[in-house]
Chimera marker file (.cmm) of the C-alpha trace (Angstrom):
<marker_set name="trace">
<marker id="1" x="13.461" y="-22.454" z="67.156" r="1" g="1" b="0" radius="0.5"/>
<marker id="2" x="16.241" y="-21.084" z="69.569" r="1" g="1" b="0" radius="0.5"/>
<marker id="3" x="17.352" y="-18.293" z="67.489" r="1" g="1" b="0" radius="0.5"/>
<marker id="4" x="20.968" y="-17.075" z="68.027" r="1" g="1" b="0" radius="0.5"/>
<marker id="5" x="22.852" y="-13.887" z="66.441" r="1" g="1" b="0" radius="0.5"/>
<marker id="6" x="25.451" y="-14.971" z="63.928" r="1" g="1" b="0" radius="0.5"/>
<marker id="7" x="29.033" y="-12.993" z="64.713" r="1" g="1" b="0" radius="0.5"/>
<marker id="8" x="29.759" y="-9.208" z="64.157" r="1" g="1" b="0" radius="0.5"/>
<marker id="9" x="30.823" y="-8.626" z="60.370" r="1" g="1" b="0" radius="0.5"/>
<marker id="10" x="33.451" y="-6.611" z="61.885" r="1" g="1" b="0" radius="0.5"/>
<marker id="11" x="35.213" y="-9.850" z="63.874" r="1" g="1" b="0" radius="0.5"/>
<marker id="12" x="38.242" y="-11.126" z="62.075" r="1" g="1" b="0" radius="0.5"/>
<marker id="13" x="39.791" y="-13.989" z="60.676" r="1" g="1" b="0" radius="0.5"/>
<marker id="14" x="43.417" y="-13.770" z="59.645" r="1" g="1" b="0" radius="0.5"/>
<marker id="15" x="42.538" y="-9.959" z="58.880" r="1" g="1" b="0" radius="0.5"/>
<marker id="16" x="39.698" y="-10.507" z="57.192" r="1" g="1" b="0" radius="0.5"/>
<marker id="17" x="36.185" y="-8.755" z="58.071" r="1" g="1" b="0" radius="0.5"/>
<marker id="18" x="32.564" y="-10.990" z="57.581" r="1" g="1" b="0" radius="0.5"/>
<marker id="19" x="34.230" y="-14.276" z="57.262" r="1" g="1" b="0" radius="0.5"/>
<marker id="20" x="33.738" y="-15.332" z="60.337" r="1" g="1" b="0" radius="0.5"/>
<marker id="21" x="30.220" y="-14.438" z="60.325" r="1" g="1" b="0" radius="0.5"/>
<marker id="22" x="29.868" y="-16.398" z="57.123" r="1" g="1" b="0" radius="0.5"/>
<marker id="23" x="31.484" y="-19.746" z="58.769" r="1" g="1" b="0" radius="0.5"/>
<marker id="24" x="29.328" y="-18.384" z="61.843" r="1" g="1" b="0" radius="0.5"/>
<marker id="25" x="26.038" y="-18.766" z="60.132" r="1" g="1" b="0" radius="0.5"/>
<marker id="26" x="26.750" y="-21.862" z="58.439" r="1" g="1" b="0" radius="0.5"/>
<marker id="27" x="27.127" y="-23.475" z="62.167" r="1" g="1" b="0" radius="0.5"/>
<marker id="28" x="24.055" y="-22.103" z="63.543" r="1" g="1" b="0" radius="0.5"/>
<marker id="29" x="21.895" y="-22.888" z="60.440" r="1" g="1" b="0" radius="0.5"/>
<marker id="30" x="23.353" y="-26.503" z="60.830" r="1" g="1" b="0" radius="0.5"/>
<marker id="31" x="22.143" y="-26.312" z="64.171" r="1" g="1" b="0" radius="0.5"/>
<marker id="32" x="18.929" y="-25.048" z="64.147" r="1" g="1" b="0" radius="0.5"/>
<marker id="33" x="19.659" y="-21.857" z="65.675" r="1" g="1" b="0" radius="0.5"/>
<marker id="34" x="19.795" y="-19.189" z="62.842" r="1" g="1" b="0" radius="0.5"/>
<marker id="35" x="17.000" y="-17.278" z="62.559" r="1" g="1" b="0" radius="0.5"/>
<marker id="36" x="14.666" y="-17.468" z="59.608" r="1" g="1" b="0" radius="0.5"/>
<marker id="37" x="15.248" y="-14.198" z="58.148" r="1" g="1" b="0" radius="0.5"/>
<marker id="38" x="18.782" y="-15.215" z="57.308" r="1" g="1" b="0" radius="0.5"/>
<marker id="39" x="18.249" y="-18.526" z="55.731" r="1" g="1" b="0" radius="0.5"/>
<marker id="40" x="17.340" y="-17.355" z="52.190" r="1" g="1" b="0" radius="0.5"/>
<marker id="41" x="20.322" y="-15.217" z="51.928" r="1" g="1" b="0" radius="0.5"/>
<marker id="42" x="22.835" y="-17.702" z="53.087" r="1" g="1" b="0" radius="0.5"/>
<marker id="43" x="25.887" y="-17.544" z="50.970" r="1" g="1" b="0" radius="0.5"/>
<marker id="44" x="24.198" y="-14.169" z="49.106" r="1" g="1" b="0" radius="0.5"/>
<marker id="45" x="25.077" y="-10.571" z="49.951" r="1" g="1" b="0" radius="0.5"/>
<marker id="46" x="28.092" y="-10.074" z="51.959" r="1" g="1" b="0" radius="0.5"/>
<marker id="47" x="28.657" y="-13.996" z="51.780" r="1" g="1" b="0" radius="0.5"/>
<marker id="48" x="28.840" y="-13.696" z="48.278" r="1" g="1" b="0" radius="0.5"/>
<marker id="49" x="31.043" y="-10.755" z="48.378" r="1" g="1" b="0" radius="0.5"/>
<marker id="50" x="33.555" y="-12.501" z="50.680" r="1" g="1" b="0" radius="0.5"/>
<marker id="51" x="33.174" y="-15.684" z="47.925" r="1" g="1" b="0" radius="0.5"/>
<marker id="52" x="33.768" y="-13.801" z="45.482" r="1" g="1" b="0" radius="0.5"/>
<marker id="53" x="36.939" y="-12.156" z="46.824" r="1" g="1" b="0" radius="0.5"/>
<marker id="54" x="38.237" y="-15.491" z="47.931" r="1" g="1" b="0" radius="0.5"/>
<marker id="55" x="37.274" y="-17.079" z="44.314" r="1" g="1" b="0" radius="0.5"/>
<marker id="56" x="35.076" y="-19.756" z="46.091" r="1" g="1" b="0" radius="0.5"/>
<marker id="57" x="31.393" y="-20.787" z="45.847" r="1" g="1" b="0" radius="0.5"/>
<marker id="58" x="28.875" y="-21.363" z="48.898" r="1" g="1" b="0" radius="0.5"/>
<marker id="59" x="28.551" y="-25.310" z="48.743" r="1" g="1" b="0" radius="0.5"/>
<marker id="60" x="32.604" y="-26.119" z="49.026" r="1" g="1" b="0" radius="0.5"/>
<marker id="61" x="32.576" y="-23.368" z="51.700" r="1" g="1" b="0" radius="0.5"/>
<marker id="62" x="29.208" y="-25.144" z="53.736" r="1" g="1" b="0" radius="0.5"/>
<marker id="63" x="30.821" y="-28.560" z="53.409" r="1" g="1" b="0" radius="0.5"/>
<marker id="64" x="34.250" y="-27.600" z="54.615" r="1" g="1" b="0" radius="0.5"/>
<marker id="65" x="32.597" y="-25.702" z="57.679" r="1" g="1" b="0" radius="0.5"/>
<marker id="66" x="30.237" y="-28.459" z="58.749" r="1" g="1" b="0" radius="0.5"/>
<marker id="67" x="33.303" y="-30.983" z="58.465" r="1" g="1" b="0" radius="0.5"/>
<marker id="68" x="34.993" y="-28.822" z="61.666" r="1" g="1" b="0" radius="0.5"/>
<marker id="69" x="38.029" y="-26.614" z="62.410" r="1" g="1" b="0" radius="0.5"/>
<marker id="70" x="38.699" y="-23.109" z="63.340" r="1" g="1" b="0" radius="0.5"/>
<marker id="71" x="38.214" y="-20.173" z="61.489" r="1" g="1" b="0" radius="0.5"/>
<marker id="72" x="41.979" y="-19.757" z="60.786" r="1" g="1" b="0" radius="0.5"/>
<marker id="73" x="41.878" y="-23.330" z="59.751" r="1" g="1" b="0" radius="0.5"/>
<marker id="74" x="38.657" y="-22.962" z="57.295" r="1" g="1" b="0" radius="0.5"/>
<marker id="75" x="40.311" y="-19.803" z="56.086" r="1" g="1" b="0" radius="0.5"/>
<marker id="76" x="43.582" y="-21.410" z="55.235" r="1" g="1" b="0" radius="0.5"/>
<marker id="77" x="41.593" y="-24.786" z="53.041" r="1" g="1" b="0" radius="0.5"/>
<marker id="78" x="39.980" y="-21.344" z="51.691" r="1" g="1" b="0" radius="0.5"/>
<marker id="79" x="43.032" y="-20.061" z="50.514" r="1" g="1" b="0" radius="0.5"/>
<marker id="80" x="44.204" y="-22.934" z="49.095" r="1" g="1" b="0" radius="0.5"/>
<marker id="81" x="41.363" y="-23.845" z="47.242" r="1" g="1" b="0" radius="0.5"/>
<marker id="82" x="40.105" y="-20.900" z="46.291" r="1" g="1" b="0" radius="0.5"/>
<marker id="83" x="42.402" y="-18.128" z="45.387" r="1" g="1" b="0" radius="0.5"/>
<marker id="84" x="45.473" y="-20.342" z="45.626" r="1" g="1" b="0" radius="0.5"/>
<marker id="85" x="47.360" y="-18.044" z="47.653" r="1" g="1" b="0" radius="0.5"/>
<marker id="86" x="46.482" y="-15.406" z="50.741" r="1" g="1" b="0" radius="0.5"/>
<marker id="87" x="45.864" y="-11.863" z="49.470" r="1" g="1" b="0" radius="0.5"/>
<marker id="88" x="48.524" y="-9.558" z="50.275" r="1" g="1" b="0" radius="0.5"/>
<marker id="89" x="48.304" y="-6.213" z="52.669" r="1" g="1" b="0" radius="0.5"/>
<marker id="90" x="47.076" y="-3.939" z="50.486" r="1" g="1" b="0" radius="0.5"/>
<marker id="91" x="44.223" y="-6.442" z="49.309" r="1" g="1" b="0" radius="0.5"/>
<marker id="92" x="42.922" y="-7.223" z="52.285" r="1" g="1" b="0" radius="0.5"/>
<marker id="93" x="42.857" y="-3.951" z="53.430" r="1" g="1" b="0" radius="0.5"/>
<marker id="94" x="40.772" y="-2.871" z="50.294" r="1" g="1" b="0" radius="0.5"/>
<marker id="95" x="38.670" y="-5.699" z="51.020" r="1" g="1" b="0" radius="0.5"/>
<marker id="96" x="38.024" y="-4.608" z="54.759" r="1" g="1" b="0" radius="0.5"/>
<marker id="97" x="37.428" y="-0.833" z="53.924" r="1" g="1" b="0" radius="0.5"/>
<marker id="98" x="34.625" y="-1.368" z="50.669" r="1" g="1" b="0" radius="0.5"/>
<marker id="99" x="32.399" y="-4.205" z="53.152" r="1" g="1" b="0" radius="0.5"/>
<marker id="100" x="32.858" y="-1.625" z="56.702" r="1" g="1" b="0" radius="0.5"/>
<marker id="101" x="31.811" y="1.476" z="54.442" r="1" g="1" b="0" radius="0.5"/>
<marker id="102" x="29.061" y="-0.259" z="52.495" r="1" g="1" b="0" radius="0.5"/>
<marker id="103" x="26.095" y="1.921" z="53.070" r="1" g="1" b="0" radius="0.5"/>
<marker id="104" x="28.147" y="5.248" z="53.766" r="1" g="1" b="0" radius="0.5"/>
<marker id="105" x="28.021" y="7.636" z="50.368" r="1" g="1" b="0" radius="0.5"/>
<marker id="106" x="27.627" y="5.510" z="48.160" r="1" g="1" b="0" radius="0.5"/>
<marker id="107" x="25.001" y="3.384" z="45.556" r="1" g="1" b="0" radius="0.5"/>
<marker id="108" x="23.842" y="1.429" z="48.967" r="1" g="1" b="0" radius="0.5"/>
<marker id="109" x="22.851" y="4.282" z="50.616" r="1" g="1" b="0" radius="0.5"/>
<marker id="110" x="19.103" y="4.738" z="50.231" r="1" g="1" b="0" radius="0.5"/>
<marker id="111" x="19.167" y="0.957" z="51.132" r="1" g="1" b="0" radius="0.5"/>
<marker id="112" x="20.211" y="1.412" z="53.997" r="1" g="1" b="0" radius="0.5"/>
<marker id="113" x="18.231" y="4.433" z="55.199" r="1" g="1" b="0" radius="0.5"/>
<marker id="114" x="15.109" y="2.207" z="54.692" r="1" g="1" b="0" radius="0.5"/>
<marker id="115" x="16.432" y="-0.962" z="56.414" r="1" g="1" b="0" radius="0.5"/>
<marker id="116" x="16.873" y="1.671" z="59.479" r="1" g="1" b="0" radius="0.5"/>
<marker id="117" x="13.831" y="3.088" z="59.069" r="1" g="1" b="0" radius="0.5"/>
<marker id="118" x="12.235" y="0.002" z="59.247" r="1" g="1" b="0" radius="0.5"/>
<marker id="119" x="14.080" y="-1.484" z="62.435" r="1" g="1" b="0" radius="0.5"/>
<marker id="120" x="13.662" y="1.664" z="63.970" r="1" g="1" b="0" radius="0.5"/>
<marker id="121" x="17.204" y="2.537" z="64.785" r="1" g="1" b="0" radius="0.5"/>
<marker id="122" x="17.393" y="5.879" z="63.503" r="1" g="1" b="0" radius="0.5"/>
<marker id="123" x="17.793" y="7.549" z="66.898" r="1" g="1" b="0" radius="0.5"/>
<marker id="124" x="20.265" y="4.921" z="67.376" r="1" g="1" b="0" radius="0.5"/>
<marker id="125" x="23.401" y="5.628" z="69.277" r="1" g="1" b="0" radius="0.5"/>
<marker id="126" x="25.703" y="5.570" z="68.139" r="1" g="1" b="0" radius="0.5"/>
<marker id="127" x="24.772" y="5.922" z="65.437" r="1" g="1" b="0" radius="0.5"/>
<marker id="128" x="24.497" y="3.792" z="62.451" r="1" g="1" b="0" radius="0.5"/>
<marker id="129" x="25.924" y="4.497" z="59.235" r="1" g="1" b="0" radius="0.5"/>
<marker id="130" x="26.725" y="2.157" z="57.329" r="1" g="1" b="0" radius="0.5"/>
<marker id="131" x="25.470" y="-1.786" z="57.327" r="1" g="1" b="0" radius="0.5"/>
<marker id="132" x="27.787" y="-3.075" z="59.110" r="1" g="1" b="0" radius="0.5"/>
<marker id="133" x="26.567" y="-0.888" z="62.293" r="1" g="1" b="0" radius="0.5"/>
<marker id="134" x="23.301" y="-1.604" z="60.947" r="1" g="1" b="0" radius="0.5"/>
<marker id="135" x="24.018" y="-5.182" z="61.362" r="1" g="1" b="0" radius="0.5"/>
<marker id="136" x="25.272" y="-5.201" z="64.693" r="1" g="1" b="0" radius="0.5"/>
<marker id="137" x="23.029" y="-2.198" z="66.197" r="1" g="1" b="0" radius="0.5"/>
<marker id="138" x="19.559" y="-4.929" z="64.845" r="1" g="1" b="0" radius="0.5"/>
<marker id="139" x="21.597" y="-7.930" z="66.420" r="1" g="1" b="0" radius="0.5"/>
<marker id="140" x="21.946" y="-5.897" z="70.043" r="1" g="1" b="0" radius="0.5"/>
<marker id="141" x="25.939" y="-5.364" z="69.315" r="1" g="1" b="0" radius="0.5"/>
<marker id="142" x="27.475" y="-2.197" z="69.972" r="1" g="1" b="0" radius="0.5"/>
<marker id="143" x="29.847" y="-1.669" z="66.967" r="1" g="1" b="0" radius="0.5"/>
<marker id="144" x="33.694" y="-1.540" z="67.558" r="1" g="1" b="0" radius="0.5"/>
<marker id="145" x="34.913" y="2.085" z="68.195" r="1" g="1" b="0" radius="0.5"/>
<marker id="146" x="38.332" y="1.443" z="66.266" r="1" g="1" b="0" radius="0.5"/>
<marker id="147" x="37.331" y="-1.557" z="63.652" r="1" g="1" b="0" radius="0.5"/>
<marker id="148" x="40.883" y="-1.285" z="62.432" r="1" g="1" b="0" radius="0.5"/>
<marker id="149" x="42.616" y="-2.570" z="65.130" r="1" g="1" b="0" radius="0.5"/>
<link id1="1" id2="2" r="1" g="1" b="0" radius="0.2"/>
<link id1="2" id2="3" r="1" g="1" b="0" radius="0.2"/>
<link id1="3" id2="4" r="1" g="1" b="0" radius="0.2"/>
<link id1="4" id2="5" r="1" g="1" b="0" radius="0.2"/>
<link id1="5" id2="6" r="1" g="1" b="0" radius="0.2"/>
<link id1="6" id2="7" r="1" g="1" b="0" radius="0.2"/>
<link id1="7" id2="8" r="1" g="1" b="0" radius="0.2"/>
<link id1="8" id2="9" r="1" g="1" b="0" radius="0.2"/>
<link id1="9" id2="10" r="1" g="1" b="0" radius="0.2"/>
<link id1="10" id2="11" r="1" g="1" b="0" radius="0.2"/>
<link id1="11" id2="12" r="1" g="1" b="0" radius="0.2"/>
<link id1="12" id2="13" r="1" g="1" b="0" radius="0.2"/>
<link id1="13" id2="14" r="1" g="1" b="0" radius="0.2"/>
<link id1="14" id2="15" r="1" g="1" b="0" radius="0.2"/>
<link id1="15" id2="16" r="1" g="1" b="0" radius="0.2"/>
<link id1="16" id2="17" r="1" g="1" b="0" radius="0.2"/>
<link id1="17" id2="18" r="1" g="1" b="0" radius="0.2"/>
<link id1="18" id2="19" r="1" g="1" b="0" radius="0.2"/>
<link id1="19" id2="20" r="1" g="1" b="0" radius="0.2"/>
<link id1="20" id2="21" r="1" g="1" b="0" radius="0.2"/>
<link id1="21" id2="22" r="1" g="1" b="0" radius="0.2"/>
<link id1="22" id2="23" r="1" g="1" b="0" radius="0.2"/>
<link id1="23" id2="24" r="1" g="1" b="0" radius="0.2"/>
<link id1="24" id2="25" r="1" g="1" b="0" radius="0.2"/>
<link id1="25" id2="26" r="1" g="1" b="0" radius="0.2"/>
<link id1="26" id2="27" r="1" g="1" b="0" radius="0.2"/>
<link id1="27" id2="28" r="1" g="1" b="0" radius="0.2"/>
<link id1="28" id2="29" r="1" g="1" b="0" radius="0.2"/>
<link id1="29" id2="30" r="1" g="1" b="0" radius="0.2"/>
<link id1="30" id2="31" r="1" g="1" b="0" radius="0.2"/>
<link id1="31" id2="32" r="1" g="1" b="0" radius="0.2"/>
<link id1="32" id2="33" r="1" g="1" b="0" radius="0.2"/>
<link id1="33" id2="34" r="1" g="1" b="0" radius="0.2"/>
<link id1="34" id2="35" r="1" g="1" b="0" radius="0.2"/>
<link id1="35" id2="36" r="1" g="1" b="0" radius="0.2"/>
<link id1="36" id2="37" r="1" g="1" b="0" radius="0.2"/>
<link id1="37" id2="38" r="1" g="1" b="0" radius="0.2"/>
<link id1="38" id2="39" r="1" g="1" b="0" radius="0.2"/>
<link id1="39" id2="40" r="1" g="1" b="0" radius="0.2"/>
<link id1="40" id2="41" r="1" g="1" b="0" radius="0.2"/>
<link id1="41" id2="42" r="1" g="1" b="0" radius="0.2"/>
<link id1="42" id2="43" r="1" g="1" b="0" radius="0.2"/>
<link id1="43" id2="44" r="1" g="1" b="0" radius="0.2"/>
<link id1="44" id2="45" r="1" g="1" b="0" radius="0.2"/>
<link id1="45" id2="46" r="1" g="1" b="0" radius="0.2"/>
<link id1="46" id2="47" r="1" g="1" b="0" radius="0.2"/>
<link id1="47" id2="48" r="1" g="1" b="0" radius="0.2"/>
<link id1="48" id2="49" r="1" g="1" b="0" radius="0.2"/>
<link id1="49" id2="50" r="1" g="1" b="0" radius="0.2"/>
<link id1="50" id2="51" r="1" g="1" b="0" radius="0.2"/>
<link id1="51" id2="52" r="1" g="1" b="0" radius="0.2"/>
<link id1="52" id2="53" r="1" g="1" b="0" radius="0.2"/>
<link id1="53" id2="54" r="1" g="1" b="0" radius="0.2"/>
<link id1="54" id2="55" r="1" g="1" b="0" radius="0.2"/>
<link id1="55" id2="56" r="1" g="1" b="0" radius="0.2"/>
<link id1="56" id2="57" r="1" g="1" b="0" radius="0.2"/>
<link id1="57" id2="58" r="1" g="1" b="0" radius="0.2"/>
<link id1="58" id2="59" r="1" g="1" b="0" radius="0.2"/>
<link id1="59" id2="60" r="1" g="1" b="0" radius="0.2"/>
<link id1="60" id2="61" r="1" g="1" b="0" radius="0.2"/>
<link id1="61" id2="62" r="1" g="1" b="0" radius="0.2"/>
<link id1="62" id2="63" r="1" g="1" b="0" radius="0.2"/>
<link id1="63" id2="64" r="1" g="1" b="0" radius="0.2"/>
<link id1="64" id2="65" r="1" g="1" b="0" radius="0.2"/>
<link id1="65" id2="66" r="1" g="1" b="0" radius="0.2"/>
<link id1="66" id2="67" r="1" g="1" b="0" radius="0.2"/>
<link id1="67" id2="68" r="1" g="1" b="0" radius="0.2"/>
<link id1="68" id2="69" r="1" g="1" b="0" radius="0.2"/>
<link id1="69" id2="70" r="1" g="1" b="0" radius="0.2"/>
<link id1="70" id2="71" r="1" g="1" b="0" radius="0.2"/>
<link id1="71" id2="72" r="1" g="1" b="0" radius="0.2"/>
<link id1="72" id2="73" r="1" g="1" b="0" radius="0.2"/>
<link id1="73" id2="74" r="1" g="1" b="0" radius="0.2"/>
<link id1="74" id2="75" r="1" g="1" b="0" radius="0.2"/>
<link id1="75" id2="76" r="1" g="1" b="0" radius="0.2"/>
<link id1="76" id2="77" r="1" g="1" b="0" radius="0.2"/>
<link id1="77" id2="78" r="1" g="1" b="0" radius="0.2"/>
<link id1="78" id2="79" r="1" g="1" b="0" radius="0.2"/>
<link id1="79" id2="80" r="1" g="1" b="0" radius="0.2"/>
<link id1="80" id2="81" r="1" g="1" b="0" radius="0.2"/>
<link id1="81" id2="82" r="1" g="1" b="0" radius="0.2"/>
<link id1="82" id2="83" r="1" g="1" b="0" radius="0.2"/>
<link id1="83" id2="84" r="1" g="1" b="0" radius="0.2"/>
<link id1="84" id2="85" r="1" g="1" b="0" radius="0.2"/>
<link id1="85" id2="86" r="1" g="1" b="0" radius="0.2"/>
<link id1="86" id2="87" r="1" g="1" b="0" radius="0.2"/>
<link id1="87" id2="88" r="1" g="1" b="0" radius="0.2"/>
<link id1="88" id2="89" r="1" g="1" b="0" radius="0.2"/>
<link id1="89" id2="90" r="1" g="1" b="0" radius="0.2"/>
<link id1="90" id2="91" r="1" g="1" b="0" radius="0.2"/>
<link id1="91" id2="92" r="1" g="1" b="0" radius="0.2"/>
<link id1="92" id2="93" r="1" g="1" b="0" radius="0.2"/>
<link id1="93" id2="94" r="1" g="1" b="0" radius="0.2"/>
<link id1="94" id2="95" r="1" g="1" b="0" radius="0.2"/>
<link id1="95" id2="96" r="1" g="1" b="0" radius="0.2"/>
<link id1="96" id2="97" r="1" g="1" b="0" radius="0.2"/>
<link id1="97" id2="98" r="1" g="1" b="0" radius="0.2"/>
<link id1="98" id2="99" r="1" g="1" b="0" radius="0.2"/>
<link id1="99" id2="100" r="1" g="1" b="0" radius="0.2"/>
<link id1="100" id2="101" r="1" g="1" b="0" radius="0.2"/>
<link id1="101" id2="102" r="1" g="1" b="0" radius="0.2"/>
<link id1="102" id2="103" r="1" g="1" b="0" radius="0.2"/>
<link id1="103" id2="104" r="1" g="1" b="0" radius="0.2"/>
<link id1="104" id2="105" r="1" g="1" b="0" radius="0.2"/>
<link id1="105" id2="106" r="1" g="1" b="0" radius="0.2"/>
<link id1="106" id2="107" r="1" g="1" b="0" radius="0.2"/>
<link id1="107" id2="108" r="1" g="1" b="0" radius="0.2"/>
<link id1="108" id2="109" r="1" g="1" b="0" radius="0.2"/>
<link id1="109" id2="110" r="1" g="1" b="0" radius="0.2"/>
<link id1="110" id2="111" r="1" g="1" b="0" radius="0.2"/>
<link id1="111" id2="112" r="1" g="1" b="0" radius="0.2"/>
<link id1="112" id2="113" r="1" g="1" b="0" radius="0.2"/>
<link id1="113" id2="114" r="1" g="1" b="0" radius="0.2"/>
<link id1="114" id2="115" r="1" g="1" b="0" radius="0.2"/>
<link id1="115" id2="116" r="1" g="1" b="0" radius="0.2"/>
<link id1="116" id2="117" r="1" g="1" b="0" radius="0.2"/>
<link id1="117" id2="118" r="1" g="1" b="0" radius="0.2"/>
<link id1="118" id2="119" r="1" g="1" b="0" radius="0.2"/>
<link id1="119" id2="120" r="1" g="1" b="0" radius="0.2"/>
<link id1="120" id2="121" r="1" g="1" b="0" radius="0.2"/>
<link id1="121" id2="122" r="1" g="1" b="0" radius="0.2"/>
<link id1="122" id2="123" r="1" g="1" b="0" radius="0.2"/>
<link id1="123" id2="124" r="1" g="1" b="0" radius="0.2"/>
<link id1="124" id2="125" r="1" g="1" b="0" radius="0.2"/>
<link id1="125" id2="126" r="1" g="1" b="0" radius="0.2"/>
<link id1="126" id2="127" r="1" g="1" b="0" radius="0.2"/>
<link id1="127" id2="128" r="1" g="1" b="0" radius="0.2"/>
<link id1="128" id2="129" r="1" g="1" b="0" radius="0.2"/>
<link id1="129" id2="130" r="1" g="1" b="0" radius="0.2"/>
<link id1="130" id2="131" r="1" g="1" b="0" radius="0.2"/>
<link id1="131" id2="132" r="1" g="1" b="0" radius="0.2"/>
<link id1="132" id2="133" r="1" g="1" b="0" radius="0.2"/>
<link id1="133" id2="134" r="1" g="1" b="0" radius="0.2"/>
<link id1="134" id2="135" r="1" g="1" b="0" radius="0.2"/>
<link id1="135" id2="136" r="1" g="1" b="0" radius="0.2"/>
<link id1="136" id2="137" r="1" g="1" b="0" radius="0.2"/>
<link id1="137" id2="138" r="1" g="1" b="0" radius="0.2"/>
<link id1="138" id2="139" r="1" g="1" b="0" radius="0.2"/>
<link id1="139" id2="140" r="1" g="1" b="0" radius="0.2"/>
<link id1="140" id2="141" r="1" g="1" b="0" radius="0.2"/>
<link id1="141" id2="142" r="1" g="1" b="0" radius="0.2"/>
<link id1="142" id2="143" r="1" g="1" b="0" radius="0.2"/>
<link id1="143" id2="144" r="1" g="1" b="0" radius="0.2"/>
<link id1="144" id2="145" r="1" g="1" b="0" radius="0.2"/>
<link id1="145" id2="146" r="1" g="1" b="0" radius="0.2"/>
<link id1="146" id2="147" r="1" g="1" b="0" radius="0.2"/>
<link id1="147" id2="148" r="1" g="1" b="0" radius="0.2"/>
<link id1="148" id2="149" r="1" g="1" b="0" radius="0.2"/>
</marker_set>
């Protein structure tokens, strides 16, 4: 199998962090090309965060990907049929500062520390503190310096 990262978590879609790595997985499963360490946690995790915040579930999601479109374009049928309307400023920007700080103080620290641990990254520059570096530092991605923008 011709194994190929899925995107950064911290790549947007209409302001939104991790859901175009969602969409981005569900391509390169459909394609043969995700690696098998991701398969059993397809739509789990972050995925299921991001469902959860969008009031969707995995399956609707999979088949709207795989029938094509854009991100923006996935994300607006996502919108509609999901939490009916797009979440507002202050929302979103909730949403993008709990997933980029998971792992930093807080209950998913020690998880973390021993995912790193076990990749090897922790002389890792820069360093990685939370799982979304983690994510991109054990995908060869350097993280973005301002995720914000």
């Amino acid at each position: 199998m011709n194994t190929t990262y899925p995107v950064s978590p911290y790549q947007k879609t209409g302001g939104l962090v991790h859901f175009a790595r969602m969409l981005s997985k569900i391509r390169l499963h459909a394609e043969g090309k995700l690696g098998a360490d991701y398969i059993p946690h397809l739509g789990e995790g972050f995925d299921g965060n991001c469902l959860q915040f969008l009031h969707l579930n995995y399956e609707d999601v999979k088949k709207r990907v795989l029938d094509g479109g854009t991100d923006e374009e996935i994300l607006q049928w996502a919108i509609k049929h999901g939490r009916g309307q797009k979440p507002c400023d202050d929302e979103i920007n909730g949403w993008n500062n709990y997933m980029v700080k998971r792992g930093w103080r807080d209950q998913a620290s020690e998880r973390l520390q021993m995912r790193i641990t076990e990749a090897h990254l922790e002389q890792h520059q820069p360093k990685v503190e939370t799982f979304f570096d983690f994510i991109d530092a054990d995908e060869k991605r350097v993280p973005p310096a301002k995720w914000w923008e």
